[in-house]
N, C-alpha and C positions, 0 to 999 in steps of 0.2 A: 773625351780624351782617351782615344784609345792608343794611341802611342806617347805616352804619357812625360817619358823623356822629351820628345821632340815638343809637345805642348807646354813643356816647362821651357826648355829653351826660346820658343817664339814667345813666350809671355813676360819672359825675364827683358830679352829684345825690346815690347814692348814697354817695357817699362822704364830700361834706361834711356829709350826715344823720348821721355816723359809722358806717356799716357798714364792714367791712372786705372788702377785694375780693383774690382769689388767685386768678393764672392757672396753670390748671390744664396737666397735659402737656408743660411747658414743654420746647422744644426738639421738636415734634413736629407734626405736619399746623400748624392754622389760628395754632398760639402764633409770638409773633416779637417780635424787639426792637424792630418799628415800634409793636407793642401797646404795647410797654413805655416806650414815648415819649409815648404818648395817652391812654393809659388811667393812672389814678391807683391802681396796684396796693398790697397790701402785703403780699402773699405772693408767692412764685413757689415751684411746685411740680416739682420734676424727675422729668422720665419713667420712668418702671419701666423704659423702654426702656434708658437709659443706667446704673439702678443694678442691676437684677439678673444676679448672675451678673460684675460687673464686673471684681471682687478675682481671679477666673481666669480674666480675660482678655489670653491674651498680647500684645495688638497695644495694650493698653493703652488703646485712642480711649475706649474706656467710660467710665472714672476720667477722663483728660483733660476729657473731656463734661461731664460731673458737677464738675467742680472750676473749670472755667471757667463754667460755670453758678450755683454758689455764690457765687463770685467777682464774678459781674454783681450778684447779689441783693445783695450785700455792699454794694457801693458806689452801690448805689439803695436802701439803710435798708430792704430786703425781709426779713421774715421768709421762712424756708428750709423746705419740706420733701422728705424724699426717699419718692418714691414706691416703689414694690416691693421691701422689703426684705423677704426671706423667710430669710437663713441667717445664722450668727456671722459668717463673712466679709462680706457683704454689709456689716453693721450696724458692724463694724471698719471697714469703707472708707469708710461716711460720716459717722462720729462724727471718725475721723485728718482731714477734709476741713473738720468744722467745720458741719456740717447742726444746723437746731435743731431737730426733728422729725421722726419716719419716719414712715412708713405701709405696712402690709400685716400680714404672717400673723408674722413673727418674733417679734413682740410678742404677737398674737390674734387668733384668728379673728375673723369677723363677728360678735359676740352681740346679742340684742335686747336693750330695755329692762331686763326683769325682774330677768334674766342677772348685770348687771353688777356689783351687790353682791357676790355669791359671786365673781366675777372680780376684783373687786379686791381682796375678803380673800386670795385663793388668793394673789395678787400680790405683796400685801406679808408673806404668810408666806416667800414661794421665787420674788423676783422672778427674772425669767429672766435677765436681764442685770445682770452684775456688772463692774467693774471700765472701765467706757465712761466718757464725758464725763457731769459732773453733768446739765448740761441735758436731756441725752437720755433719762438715766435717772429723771426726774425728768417726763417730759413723758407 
């Protein structure tokens, strides 16, 4: 975004064309809550930085990060997702936090196209996670 105006205006454009716009890494290098004032988002994605690994982290700032970050999305009518969620804990810390969406390997690898049939029959024979929040389980 180096003309920062002008990427405002073509994203506001895109957004009353109704696309939908998600800042990505949120909480990380170029993201920031000035974006979040200019730009007319309606996702905000949280960092793999602040969700992997978070649930055994003693000093706790991970979960804090992550829940104050939910928290922003919340009261800006942002859809949520949480990025690197690779393990059961993981996926427990940010289903208990109220995420509407994960992303990463806990759910599946990267499959192409073709793939995805047999993945989702496999899925709904022995979906992997049971007992989490409907939305998540469901998404």
């Amino acid at each position: 975004m180096t003309d920062a105006v002008k990427s405002v205006e073509i994203l506001t454009c895109l957004r009353l064309k109704g696309f939908e716009l998600s800042i990505d890494d949120f909480g990380t290098g170029h993201s920031s809550l000035a974006q979040l004032k200019r730009i007319p988002f309606t996702e905000l994605k949280v960092d793999q930085s602040f969700v992997r690994g978070a649930a055994q982290d003693e000093t706790a700032y991970s979960i804090l990060d992550t829940s104050l970050s939910l928290s922003l999305a919340r009261r800006l009518n942002l859809h949520t997702v949480a990025e690197g969620v690779e393990t059961r804990e993981d996926w427990d810390m940010v289903a208990s936090l109220g995420v509407d969406l994960i992303q990463r390997y806990y759910v599946s690898r990267s499959i192409v196209g073709d793939q995805i049939p047999v993945w989702l029959a496999e899925w709904q024979r022995t979906p992997p996670i049971r007992g989490t929040a409907s939305s998540l389980s469901e998404a």
